[in-house]
N, C-alpha and C positions, 0 to 999 in steps of 0.2 A: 955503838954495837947494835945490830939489825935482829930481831929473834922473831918466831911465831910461837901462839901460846892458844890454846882452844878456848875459843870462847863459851863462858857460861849466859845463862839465863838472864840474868841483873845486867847484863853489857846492851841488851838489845835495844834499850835508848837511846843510850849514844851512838852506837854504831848506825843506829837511825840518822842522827843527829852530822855523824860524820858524811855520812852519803849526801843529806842534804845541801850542805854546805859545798862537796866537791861537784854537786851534778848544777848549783844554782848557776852557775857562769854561761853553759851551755843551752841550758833548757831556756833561759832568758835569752838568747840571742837566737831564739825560733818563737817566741811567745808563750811555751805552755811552762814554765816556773808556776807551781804551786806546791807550796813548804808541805801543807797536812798532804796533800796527794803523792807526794816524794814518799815523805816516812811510810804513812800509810802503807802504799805500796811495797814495799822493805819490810814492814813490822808483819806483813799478812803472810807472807813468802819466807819467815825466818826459818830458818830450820840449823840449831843447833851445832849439830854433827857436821853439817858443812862449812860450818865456820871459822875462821880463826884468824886472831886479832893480832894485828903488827906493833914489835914492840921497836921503839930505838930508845937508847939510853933508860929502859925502862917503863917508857910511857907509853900510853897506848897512841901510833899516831894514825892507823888506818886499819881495815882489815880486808878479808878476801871471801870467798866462797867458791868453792868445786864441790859439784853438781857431780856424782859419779852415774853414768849411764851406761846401757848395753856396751853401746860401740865406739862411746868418746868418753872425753872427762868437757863439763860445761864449766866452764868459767865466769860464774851468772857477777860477780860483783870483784871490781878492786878498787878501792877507794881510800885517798890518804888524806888528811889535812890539808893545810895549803903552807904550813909551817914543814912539812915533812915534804916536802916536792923539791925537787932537785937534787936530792941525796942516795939513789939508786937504789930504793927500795921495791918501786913499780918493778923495777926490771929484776931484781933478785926473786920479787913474786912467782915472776912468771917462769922465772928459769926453775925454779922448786917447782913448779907446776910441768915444765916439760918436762924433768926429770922420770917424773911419775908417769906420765905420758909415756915419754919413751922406753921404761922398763916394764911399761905393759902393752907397750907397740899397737897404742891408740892414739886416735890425734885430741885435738882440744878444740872445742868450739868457743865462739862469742861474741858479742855485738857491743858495737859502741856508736854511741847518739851520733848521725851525721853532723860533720865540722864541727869536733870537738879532737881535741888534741891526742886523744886518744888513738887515733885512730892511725898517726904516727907514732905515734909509741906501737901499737902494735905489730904495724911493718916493719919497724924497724927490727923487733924482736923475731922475723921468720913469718909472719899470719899473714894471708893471702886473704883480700874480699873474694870471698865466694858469691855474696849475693845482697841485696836491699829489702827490708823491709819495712813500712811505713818511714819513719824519723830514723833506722838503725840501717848498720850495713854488717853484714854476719863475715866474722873472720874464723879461716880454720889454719893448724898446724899440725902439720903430720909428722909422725921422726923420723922418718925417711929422706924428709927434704931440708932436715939441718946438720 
């Protein structure tokens, strides 16, 4: 059983810790993997209220972050274990994510590291690359077009 649950303050370790571990596979097959530059990055950027931690069977196995802006909702972070992958949590994310989306009839933005798996997961899910930037390729979803 799949739940979300807001993250507090004392989580922001490991939620560090869990970003690390899912973003290592990818960043290491362009050369720029560096663990303290991962976290780092994450831990400067936290912001509470956007947060919130994926449970299955109780544990915490990943978490997410929506970014609420003018005219979109940003979908700055999804990240799971590598023990919770393959169990349709990515994609129950994202559909609780268009949900919100669509009953505020804004679309959703967000990038995923070139050639990283991601990035079919999110076609697959309705996101259209709109555009490249540096290492990232920027995906949006509109409700109009699912």
């Amino acid at each position: 059983m799949a739940s979300f649950l807001a993250a507090k303050p004392a989580d922001a370790e490991a939620l560090a810790d869990i970003r690390t571990e899912a973003m290592q596979p990818s960043l290491e097959a362009i050369g720029r993997f560096h663990p303290v530059r991962v976290r780092e990055r994450f831990l400067s950027s936290f912001i509470l209220e956007d947060t919130q931690l994926i449970l299955h069977d109780s544990e915490m196995v990943g978490f997410f972050v929506v970014r609420t802006r003018k005219d979109h909702l940003l979908l700055d972070h999804l990240y799971l274990k590598a023990s919770a992958l393959r169990l349709g949590l990515g994609q129950r994310v994202v559909r609780h994510v268009q949900n919100i989306a669509g009953k505020a009839n804004i679309p959703i933005k967000l990038m995923a590291l070139k050639n990283s798996a991601a990035n079919e997961f999110y076609k697959s899910l309705g996101f259209t690359r709109v555009a490249e930037e540096g290492f990232d390729n920027c995906y949006e979803w509109h409700p109009s077009e699912s």
